[in-house]
LOTI-732165 format. One record per residue (C-alpha): x, y, z. Coordinates in nm, 2 decimals. Example, Ala and Ser with C-alpha at 12.3 -4.5 7.8 and 13.67 -1.06 7.14 Angstrom:
<sites>
<<1.23,-0.45,0.78>> <<1.37,-0.11,0.71>> 
</sites>
This chain:
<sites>
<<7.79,7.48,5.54>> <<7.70,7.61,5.90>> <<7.55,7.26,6.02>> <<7.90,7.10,5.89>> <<8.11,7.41,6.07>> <<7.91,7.34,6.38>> <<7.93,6.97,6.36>> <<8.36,7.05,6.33>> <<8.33,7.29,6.62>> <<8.15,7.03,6.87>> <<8.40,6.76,6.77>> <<8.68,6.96,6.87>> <<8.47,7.05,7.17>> <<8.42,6.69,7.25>> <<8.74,6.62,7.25>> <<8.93,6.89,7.38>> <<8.65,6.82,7.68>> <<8.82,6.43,7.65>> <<9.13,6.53,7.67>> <<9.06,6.79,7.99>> <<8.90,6.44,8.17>> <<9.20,6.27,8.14>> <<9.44,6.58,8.23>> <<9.20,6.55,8.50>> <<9.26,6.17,8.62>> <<9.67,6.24,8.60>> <<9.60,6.55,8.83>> <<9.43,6.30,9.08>> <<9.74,6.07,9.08>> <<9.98,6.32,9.14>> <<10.25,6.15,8.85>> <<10.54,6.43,8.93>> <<10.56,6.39,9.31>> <<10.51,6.03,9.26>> <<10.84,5.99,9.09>> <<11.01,6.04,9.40>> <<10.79,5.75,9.57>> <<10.89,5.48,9.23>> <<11.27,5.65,9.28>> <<11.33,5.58,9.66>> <<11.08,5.21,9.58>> <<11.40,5.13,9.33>> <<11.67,5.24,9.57>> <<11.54,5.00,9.80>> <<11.51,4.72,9.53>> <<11.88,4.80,9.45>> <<12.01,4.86,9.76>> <<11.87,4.51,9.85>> <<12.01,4.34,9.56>> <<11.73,4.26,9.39>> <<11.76,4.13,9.00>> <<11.74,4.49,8.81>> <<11.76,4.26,8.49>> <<11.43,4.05,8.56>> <<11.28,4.35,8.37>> <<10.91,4.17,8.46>> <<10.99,4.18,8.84>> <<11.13,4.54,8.85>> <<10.85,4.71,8.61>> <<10.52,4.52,8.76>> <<10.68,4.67,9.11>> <<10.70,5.00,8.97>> <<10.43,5.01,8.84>> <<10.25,4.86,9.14>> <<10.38,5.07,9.38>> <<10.28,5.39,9.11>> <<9.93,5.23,9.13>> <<9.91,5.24,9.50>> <<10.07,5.63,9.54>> <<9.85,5.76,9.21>> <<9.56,5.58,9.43>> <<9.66,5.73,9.78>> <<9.69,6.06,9.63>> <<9.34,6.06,9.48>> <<9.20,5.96,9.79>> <<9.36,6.26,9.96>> <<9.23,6.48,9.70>> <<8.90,6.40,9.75>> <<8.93,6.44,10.13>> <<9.06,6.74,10.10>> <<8.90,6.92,9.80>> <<8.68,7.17,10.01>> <<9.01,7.25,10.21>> <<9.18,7.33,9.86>> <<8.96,7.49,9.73>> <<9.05,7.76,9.97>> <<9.49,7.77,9.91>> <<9.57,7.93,9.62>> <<9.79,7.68,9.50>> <<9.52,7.40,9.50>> <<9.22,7.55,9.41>> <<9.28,7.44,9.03>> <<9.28,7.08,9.11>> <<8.97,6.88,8.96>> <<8.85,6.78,9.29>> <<8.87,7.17,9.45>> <<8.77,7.29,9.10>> <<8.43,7.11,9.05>> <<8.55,6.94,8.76>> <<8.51,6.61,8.85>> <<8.26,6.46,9.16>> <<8.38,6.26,9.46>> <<8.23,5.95,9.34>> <<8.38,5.98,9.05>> <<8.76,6.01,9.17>> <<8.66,5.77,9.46>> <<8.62,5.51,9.20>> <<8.92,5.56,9.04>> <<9.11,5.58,9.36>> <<9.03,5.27,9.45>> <<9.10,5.13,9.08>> <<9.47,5.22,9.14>> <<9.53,5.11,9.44>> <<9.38,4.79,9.41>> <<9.56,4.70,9.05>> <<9.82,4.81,9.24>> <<9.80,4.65,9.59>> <<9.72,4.30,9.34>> <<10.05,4.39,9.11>> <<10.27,4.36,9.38>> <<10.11,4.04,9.56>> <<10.10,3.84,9.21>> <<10.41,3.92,9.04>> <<10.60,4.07,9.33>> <<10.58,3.91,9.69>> <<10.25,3.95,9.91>> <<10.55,4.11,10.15>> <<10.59,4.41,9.94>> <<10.21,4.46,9.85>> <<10.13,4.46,10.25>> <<10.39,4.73,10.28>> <<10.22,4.95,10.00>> <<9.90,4.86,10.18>> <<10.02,5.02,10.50>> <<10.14,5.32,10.33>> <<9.83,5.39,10.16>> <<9.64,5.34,10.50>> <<9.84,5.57,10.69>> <<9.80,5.81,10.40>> <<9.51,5.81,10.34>> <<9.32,5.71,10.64>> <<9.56,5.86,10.91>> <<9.77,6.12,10.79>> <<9.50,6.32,10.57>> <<9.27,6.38,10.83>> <<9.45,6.41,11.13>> <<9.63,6.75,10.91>> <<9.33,6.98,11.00>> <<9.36,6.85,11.38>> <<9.75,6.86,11.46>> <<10.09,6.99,11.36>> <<10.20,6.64,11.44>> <<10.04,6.52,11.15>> <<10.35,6.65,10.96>> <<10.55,6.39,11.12>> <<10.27,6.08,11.11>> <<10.26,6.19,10.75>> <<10.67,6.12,10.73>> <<10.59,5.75,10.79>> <<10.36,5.67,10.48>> <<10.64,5.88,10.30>> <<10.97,5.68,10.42>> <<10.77,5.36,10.32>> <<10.91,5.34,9.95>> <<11.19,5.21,9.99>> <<11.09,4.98,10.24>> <<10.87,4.83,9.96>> <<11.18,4.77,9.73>> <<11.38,4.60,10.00>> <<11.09,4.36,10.05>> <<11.06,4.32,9.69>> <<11.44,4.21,9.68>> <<11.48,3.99,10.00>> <<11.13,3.90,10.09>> <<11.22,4.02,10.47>> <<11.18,4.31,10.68>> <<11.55,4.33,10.84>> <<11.72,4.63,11.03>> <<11.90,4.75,10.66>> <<11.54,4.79,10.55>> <<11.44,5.08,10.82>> <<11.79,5.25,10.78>> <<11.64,5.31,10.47>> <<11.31,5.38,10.63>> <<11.47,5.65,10.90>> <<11.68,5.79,10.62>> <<11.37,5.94,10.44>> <<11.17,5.94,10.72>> <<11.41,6.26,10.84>> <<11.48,6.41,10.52>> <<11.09,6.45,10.51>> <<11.10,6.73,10.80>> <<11.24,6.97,10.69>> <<11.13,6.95,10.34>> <<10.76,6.96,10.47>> <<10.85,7.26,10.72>> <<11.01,7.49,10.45>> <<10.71,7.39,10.20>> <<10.49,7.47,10.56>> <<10.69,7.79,10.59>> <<10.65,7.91,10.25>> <<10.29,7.83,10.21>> <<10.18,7.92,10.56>> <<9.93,8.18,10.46>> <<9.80,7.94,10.21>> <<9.78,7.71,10.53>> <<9.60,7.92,10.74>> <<9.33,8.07,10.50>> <<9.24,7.67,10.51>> <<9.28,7.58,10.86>> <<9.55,7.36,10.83>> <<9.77,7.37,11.23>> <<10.04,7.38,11.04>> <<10.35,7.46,11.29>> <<10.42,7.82,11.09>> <<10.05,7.84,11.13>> <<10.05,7.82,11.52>> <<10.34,7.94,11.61>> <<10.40,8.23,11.32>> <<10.71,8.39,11.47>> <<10.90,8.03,11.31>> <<11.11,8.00,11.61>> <<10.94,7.63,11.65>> <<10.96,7.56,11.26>> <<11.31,7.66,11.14>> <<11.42,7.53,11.53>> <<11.28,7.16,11.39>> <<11.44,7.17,11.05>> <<11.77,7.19,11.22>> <<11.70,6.93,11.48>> <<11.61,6.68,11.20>> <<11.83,6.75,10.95>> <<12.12,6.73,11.22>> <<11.96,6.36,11.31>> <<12.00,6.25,10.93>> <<12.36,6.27,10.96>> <<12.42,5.95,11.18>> <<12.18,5.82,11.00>> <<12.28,5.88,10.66>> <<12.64,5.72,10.76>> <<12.47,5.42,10.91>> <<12.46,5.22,10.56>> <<12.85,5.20,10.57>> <<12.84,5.11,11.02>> <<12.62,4.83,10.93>> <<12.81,4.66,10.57>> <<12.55,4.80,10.32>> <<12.83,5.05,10.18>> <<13.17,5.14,10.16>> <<13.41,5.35,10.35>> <<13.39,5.63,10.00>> <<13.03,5.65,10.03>> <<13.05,5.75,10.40>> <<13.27,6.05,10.33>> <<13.05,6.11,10.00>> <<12.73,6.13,10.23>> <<12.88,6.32,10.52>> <<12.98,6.56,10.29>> <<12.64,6.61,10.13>> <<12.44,6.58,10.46>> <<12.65,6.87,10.61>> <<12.55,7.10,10.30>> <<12.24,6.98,10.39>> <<12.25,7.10,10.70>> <<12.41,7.41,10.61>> <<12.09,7.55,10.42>> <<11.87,7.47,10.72>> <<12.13,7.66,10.96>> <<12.08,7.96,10.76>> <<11.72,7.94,10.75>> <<11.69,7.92,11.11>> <<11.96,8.24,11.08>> <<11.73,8.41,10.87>> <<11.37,8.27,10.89>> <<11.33,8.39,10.50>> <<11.13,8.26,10.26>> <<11.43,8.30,10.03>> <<11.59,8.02,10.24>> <<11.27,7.82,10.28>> <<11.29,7.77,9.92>> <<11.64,7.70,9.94>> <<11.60,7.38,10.22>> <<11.31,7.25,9.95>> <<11.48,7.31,9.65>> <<11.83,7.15,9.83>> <<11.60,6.84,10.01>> <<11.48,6.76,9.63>> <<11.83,6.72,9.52>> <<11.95,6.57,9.85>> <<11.71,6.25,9.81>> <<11.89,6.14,9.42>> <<12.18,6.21,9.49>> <<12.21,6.03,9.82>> <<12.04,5.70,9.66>> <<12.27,5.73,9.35>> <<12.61,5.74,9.61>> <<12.45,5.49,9.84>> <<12.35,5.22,9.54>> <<12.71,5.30,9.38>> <<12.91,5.20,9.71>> <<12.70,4.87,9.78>> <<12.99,4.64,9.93>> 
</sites>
């Protein structure tokens, strides 16, 4: 009776200990804030009129460009596990945890992102997997490093970030073309402030790990909430710019002018105030910003 009860108990063990491992790998590809990436990759596709029916075109880019962000963000976790180990909300992830080695997520880092990078060059265009390419080497290779040297990082970061969409429009049209990096500019600025409220709220975080964040540096926030405006005041022309160039109609301009103003609004006040309260309130607004723009921008395609 005992060896059967123990035999039972290590089962479960085992795989309880399974499923952990590949709780584990998801945590390395970062599927939540990845949504966002696949989201503004469709926009693009749509936006460019690209075939939403040729459900083997749409899903293997997708998917590839999932791949290729899942892959990017393991790569960063690994560069960075010693840092997170040391901000409180990071320290849980495998890498900062010791649950999982370097080699280990290595390898599967560069699984995703090469299925991915291949995805998108076979059953895409080679256009769109050279754009995902770019965006995982400026990620990874660029961007995750140069965060423990510079504040600027934060913006360098913004350009792997406002590559999404770029991918979709070279999925759709094969080209590169100036309606392409409207998109491009559009989340490269909504990134700013987004990353300085998070940088704002998670500042001590930030310092206890050496990041030069800009609240880190300069704590008083005059720099940080000073920025937020600046950029979020730049995404309004930029934001209208679909509808000056013939991408979108005359309603979605007023549609968007109207949302990038409340935009706007909720960085205004957390320059006024420089609370966290209102930190939270320019993320929490910038995640609901990004949908809802694509959704009024793909719905007034002229």
């Amino acid at each position: 009776m005992k060896t059967a009860a123990a035999a039972v108990a290590a089962d479960g063990r085992s795989r309880a200990s399974r499923r952990s491992r590949a709780a584990d790998y998801v945590t390395l590809a970062k599927p939540r804030l990845n949504l966002l990436v696949v989201g503004s990759t469709l926009a693009g596709f749509a936006m460019g009129r690209g075939v939403m029916s040729d459900v083997v075109l749409v899903l293997a880019m997708a998917g590839g460009t999932a791949l290729v962000a899942g892959g990017a963000s393991a790569f960063n976790q690994v560069i960075e596990r010693r840092t997170d180990a040391l901000m409180r909300r990071t320290r849980l992830r495998p890498m900062a945890d010791n649950r999982m080695s370097a080699r280990d997520a290595l390898i599967y880092a560069a699984i995703l992102s090469a299925l991915g990078l291949v995805t998108l060059a076979l059953l895409v265009n080679l256009l769109s997997s050279l754009v995902a390419l770019a965006t995982l080497v400026s990620y990874a290779a660029i961007y995750t490093p140069l965060k423990l040297r510079s504040s600027f990082a934060t913006v360098i970061g913004a350009i792997p970030g406002a590559l999404p969409p770029v991918i979709g429009w070279a999925a759709a049209t094969n080209t590169l073309s100036r309606e392409a990096w409207i998109l491009f500019g559009i989340l490269f600025l909504w990134q700013l402030p987004h990353f300085l409220a998070i940088a704002w709220m998670y500042k001590d975080d930030y310092a206890r790990a050496g990041f030069p964040m800009l609240p880190v540096i300069e704590p008083d926030g005059r720099s940080t909430v000073r920025q937020s405006v600046v950029y979020a005041a730049a995404l309004l022309p930029l934001s209208l710019a679909p509808t000056l160039v013939g991408m979108t109609t005359t309603w979605y301009f007023y549609a968007a002018l109207v949302l990038t103003l409340a935009f706007i609004g909720l960085t205004l006040r957390f320059a006024q105030t420089r609370a966290v309260v209102d930190a939270k309130r320019v993320f929490f607004g910038s995640i609901l910003y990004l949908p809802v723009l694509w959704i009024l921008m793909i719905a007034g395609r002229t």
